[in-house]
C-alpha positions, 0 to 999 in steps of 0.5 A: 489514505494518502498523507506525506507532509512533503505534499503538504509543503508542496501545496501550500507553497503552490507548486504546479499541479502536474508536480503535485500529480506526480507526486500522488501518484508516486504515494498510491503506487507505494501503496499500492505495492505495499498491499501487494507485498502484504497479500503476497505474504499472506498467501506465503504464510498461509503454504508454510505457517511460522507456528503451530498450537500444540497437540493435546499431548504437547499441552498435558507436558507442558501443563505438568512442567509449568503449571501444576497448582493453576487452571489454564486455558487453551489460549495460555499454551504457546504456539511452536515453531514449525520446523521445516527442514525435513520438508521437501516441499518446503521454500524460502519466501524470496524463493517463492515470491521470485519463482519462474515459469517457461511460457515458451521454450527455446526452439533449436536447429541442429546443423547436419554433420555438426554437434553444434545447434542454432536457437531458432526462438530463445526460451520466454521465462515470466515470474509465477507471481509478478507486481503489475502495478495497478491503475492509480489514475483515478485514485489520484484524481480524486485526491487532487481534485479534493485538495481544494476543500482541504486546502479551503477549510485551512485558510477560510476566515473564522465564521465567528467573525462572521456570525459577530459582522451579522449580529453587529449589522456591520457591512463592511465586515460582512463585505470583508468576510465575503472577499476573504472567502472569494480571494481562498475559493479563487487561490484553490479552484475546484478543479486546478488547471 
């Protein structure tokens, strides 16, 4: 989900978490929005799809053009542009994505013996399909409250050196290999303050 070697210096060169928090919730909200144009899309390409498959009549021409001496399959014929310029009902992605609807209507009064009128209430106008940017609160808290296993796992001694001290019954290296661990679990705390 989350990845950006930015973040990645920024840990390792011990930012603060607040820092560190922004800086997630800046990647999930990019995201974020990044699935909402992606279903926007969609649901535009599902009203005005780019292509077409062909008609049978369409595919028996373009057999006879292309292939006379080969046995083609349905999914061999290429698709056809679909040409929408003699659609009316017909609009531009941008045209789409940015359309408006009135939620209230201007309200005006017309001053007697005048042709001039006041706007008592302007007219509210909202977009049909607006981002609302969806609450990344727990995405993020998540993300850096896990932090730490990572950031652990990266800097943790080798269990070789381990599994060796315990083989060789040495103390000091069993000691040793424990204050290592101690000293990363004290850098990365399971929940940063």
């Amino acid at each position: 989900m989350i990845a950006d070697k930015q973040l990645t210096r920024m840990i390792e060169k011990g930012k603060p978490l607040s820092v560190i928090r922004k800086k997630v919730e800046a990647l999930a909200l990019a995201e974020d929005r990044v699935a909402f144009d992606v279903a926007i899309r969609d649901e535009y390409n599902e009203l005005f799809p780019r292509y077409r498959d062909m008609t049978i009549k369409e595919r028996n021409a373009y057999y006879d053009a292309n292939f006379t001496d080969i046995v083609v399959e349905v999914k061999d014929y290429p698709p056809i542009a679909i040409d929408y310029s003699e659609d009316e009902s017909y609009v531009t992605f941008t045209d789409w994505s940015n359309e408006t609807r009135v939620v209230q209507e201007a309200i005006y009064t017309f001053v007697e013996g005048s042709e001039e009128s006041v706007i008592d209430t302007p007219e509210v106008v909202e977009q049909v399909r607006p981002y609302i940017a969806s609450d990344v609160t727990d995405i993020v808290d998540a993300y850096v409250n896990g932090l730490y296993k990572e950031l652990r796992a990266k800097e943790y001694p080798s269990i070789a050196d381990y599994v060796d001290a315990v083989v060789k019954d040495d103390t000091e290296a069993i000691e040793a290999y424990k204050e290592a661990c101690l000293a990363v679990k004290a850098k990365y705390p399971k929940l940063w303050k």
